[in-house]
C-alpha positions in Angstrom: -148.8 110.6 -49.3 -146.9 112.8 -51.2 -149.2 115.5 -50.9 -147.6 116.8 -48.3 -144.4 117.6 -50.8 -146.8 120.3 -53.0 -148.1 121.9 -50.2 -144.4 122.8 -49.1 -143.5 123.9 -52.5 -142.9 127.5 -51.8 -140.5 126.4 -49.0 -138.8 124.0 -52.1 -138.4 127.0 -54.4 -137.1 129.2 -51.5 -134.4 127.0 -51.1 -134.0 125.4 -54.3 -130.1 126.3 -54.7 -129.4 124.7 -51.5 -131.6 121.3 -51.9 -129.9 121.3 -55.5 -126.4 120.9 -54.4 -127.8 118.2 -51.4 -129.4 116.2 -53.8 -126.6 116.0 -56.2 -124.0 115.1 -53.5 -126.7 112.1 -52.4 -126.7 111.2 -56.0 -122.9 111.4 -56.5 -122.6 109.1 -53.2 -125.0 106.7 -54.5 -122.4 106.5 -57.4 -119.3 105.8 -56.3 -121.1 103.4 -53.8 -122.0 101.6 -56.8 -118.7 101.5 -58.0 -117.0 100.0 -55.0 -118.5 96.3 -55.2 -117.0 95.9 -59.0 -113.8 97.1 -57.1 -114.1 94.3 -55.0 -115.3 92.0 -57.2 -112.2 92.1 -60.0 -110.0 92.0 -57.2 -111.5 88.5 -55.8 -111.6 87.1 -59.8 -108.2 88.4 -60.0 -107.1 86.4 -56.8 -108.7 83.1 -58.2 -107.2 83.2 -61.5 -104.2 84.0 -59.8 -103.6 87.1 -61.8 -103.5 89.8 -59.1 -100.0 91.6 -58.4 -99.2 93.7 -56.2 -99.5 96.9 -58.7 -103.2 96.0 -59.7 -104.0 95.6 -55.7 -102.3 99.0 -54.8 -104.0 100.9 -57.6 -107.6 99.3 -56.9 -107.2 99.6 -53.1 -106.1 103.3 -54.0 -109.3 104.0 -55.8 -111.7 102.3 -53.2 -109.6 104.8 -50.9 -110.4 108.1 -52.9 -113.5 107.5 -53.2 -114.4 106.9 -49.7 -112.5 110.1 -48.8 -115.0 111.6 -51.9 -118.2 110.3 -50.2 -116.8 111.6 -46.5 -116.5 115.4 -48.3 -119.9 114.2 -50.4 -121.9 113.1 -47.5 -120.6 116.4 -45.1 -122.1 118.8 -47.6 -125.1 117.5 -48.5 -125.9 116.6 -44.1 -125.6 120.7 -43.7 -127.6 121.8 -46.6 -130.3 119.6 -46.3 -131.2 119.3 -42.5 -130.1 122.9 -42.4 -132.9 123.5 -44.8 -134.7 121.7 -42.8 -134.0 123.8 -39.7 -135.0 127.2 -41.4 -138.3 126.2 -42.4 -139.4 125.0 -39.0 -138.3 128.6 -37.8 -140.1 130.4 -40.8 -143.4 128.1 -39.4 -142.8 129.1 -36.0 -142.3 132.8 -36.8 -145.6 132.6 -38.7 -148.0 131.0 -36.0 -146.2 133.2 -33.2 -147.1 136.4 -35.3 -150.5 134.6 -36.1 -151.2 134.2 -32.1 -150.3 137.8 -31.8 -153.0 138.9 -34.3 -155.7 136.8 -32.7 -158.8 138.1 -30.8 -160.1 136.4 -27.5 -162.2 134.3 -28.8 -159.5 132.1 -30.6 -157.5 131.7 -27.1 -161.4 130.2 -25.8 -161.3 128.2 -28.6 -157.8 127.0 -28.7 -155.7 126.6 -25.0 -152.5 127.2 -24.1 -151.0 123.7 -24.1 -152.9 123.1 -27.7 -151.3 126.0 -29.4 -147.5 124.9 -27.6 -148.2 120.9 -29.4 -148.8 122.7 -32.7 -145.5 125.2 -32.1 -143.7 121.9 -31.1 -144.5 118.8 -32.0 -146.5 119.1 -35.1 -143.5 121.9 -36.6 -141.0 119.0 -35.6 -142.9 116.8 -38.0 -142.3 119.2 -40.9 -139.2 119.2 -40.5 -138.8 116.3 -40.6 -140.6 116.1 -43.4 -137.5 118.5 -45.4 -134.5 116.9 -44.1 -134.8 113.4 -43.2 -137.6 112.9 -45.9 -136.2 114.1 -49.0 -133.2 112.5 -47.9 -135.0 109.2 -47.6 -137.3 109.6 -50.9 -133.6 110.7 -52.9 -132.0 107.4 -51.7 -134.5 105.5 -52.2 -134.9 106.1 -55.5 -131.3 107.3 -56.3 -129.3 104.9 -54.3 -132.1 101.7 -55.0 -132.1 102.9 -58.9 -127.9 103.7 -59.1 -127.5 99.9 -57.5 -130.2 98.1 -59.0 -128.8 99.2 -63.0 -125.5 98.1 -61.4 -127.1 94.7 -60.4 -128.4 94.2 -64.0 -126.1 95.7 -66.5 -122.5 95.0 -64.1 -123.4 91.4 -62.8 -126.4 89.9 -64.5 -130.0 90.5 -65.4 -131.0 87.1 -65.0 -129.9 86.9 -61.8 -131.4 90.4 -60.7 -134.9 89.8 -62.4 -135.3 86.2 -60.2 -134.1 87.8 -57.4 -135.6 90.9 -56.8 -139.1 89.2 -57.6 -140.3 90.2 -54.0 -139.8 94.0 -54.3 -142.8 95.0 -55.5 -144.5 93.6 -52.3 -143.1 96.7 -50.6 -144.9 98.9 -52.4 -148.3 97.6 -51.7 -147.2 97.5 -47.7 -146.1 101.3 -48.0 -149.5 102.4 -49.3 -151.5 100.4 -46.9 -149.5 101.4 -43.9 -148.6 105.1 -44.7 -152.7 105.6 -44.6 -153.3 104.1 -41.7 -150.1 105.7 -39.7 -151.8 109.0 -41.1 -154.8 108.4 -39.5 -153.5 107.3 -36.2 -150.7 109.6 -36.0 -153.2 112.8 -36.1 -155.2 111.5 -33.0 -151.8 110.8 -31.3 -151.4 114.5 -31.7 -154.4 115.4 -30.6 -154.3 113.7 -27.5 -150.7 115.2 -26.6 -152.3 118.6 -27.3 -154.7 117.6 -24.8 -152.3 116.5 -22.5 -150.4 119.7 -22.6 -152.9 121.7 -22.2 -153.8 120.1 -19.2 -149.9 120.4 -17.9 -149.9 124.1 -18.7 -153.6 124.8 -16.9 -152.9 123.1 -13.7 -149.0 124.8 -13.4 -150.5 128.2 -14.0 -153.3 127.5 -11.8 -151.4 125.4 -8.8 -152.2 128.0 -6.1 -156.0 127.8 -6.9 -155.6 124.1 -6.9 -153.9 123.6 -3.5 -156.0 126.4 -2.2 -159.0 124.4 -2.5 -157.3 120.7 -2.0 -158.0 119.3 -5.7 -154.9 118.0 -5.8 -155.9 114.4 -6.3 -159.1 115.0 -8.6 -156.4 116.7 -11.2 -153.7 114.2 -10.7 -156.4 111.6 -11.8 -157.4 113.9 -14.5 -153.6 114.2 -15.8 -153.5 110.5 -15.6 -156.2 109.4 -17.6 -154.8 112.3 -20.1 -151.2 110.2 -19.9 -153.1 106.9 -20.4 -154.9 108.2 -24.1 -151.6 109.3 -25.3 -150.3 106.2 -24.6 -152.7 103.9 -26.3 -153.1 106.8 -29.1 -149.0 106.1 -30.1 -149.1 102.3 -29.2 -151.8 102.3 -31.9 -149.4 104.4 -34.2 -146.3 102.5 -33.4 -148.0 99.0 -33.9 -148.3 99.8 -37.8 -144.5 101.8 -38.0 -143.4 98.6 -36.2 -144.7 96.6 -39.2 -141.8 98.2 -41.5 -138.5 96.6 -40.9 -139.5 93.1 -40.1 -141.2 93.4 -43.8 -138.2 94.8 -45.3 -136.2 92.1 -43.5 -138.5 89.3 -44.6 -138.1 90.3 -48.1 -134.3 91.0 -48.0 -133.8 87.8 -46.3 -136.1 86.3 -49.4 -133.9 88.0 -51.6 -130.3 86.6 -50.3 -131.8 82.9 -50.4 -132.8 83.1 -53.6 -129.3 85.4 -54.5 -127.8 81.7 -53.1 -129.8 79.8 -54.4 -129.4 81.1 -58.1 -126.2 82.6 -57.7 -124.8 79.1 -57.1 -126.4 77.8 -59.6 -125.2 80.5 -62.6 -121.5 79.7 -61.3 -121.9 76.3 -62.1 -122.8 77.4 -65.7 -120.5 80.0 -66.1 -122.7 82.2 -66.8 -121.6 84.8 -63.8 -118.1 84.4 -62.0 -117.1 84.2 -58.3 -116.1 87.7 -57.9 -119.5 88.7 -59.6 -121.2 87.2 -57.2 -119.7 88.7 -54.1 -120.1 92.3 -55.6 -124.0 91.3 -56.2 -124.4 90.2 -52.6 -122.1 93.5 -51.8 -125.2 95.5 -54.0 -127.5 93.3 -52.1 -126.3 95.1 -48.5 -126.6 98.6 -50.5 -130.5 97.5 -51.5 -131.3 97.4 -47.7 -131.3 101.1 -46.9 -133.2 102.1 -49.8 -135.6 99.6 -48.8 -135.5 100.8 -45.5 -136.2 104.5 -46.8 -139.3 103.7 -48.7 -140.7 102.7 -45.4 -139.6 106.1 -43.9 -140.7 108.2 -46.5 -144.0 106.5 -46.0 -144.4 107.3 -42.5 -142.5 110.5 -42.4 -144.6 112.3 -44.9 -147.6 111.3 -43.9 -147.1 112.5 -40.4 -146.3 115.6 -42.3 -149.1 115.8 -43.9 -151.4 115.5 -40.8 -149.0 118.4 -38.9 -149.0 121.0 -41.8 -152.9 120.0 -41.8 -152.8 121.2 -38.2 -151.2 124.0 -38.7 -152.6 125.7 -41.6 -156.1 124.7 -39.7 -154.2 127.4 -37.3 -153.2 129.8 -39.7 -156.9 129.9 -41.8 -158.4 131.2 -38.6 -159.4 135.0 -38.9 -159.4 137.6 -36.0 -162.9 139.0 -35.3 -161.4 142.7 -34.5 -161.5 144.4 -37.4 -158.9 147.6 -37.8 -159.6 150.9 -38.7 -159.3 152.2 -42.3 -158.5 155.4 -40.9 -157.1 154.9 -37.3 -156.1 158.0 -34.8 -152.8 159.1 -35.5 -152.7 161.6 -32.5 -151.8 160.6 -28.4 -154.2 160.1 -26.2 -154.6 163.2 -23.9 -156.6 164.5 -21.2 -157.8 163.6 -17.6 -159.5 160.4 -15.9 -161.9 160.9 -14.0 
C-alpha cells in the first residue's frame, strides 16, 4: 500500500521545503486541538466546585479564542502548500507523457488509442494527485492528530480509561489491509474500462461523418452502451469495498463511546477521573473520529495511486522504434521534385 509513497520519492525531495512547513502546520493543529478539551474540561470542574469567576472564564475563553485564530492561520498555510504540491506534480506527469506521446513512433498510437492515452492524462494523473495532497494529509493526521489525542487521552484524563476503551482500534487495521488490496485490484479494471470507454467516445466523434454516411448509427450506440454498462459494474464493484469504510469506523466509534459511558460512569463513581475529565475525553473522543476516518482514506487513496503511477510508468517504459541519427544532416533540403 505504501509503495506507492517510494516510487514518488523524487517528487518528495523536489518539494521537500514546502511539504516540510505543511506537515508541521498539520502537526501544530493537531496540538492545540489537543489542548482545547482540557480547556473545557477545567472550566466545567471549575463550575461544579463552584470555583469559576469571571477572571478565570475570560482568560480560558481567551485562550480557546487564540488558538482557534492560530489553527485558522495554521490550517490556511499548510491547505496551499500541500495541495499546491499536489497540483505541480500532476503537471510535471502531464508534461512528461505529452512530451513522451511526441517521441513515439506509429506503432505505439496502434497499440494504444486515442481515448486510452486521454484516461491515463486524466484520470489516472488525478489519482496521483491525489495521492500528494489529500493523502499525505490523511496519513499525517492520522498518525499526528490520532497519536497527539490519544497521549492526551492517556496521560491528561486516564490510562485506564483509554486502554478499555480504545480496545476495538486495532480492528481497523486488519479492515484497511484487507480492503486497500482489494480496492487495488478493482480500481485498476475500473480504469481500464473507462479507457475503453473513451476511446470509444473519441473514435466515433472523429469518425461521425463515416458513421452517418453509412447509417451505423445504432450498431455504435449499442456498442457505447455496453462500454457505459462495464464501467458501471467495474466501479460498483470498487465502490462496494470503499463503501465498507465508514459504517466500520462508525461501528467501532460508536463501540468506543458505549464503553467511554459505560466506564467513564463508572470511574466517577470512584473518583478516580472527575466530571470535567470526562467531557474533555468524550471531546478527544470526537477528535479520534477523523483520524479514524483517514486511515480508511489513506488506504484507498494510495492504493488507487499505486495502480495509476503503474499505468503510467507502463506508458513512459515504452521505447520508440525510430532510431535517430548519430550524425544527422545539418544542411536544408534543396532541389527540384519531380
Amino acid at each position: 500500500m505504501f509503495s506507492i509513497l517510494r516510487k514518488l520519492g523524487w517528487f518528495f525531495k523536489l518539494r521537500w521545503k514546502s511539504y516540510t512547513f505543511g506537515v508541521f502546520g498539520l502537526i501544530a493543529v493537531a496540538i492545540l486541538s489537543a489542548v482545547t478539551p482540557l480547556i473545557l474540561g477545567n472550566i466545567i470542574d471549575q463550575m461544579v466546585n463552584s470555583t469559576l469567576t469571571f477572571q478565570s472564564l475570560a482568560l480560558q475563553s481567551g485562550t480557546i479564542l487564540v488558538f482557534a485564530i492560530a489553527m485558522y492561520g495554521l490550517r490556511y498555510g499548510w491547505r496551499v502548500a500541500i495541495f499546491g504540491n499536489s497540483t505541480l506534480l500532476e503537471s510535471i506527469l502531464r508534461n512528461r507523457l505529452f512530451a513522451h506521446f511526441t517521441k513515439m513512433d506509429s506503432q505505439f498510437f496502434h497499440e494504444y488509442r486515442t481515448g486510452d492515452l486521454m484516461a491515463h492524462a486524466t484520470n489516472d494523473l488525478a489519482a496521483l494527485r491525489f495521492v500528494a495532497g489529500g493523502g499525505i494529509l490523511s496519513i499525517t493526521d492520522s498518525i499526528f492528530i490520532g497519536g497527539t489525542t490519544l497521549f492526551s487521552m492517556i496521560f491528561f484524563v486516564d490510562w485506564k480509561l483509554t486502554l478499555f476503551t480504545t480496545l476495538p482500534f486495532p480492528l481497523l487495521i486488519v479492515a484497511a489491509r484487507y480492503m486497500g488490496k482489494a480496492i487495488n485490484k478493482r480500481y485498476r479494471k475500473s480504469l481500464e474500462s473507462f479507457s475503453q470507454m473513451n476511446n470509444r467516445v473519441q473514435e466515433s466523434v472523429g469518425g461521425m461523418k463515416v458513421i452517418k454516411t453509412f447509417g451505423e448509427e445504432e450498431a455504435h450506440y449499442d456498442d457505447f452502451a455496453g462500454d457505459i454498462e462495464n464501467v458501471v459494474a467495474r466501479n460498483k464493484a470498487v465502490y462496494q469495498v470503499d463503501s465498507a469504510y465508514s459504517p466500520i469506523i462508525e461501528g467501532i466509534t460508536g463501540l468506543t463511546y458505549v464503553l467511554t459511558l459505560f466506564f467513564g460512569s463508572y470511574f466517577i463513581s470512584i473518583d478516580r477521573i472527575s466530571l470535567g475529565q470526562l467531557i474533555a475525553y468524550f471531546s478527544y473522543l470526537s477528535m479520534m473520529t477523523w483520524p479514524l476516518l483517514a486511515i480508511g482514506r489513506v488506504a484507498n487513496t494510495l492504493e488507487r495511486g499505486n495502480a495509476s503511477y503503474n499505468r503510467v510508468t507502463d506508458l513512459l517504459s515504452k521505447k520508440s522504434s525510430l532510431k535517430e541519427a548519430k550524425n544527422p544532416i545539418q544542411t536544408p533540403v534543396a532541389g527540384d521534385i519531380s
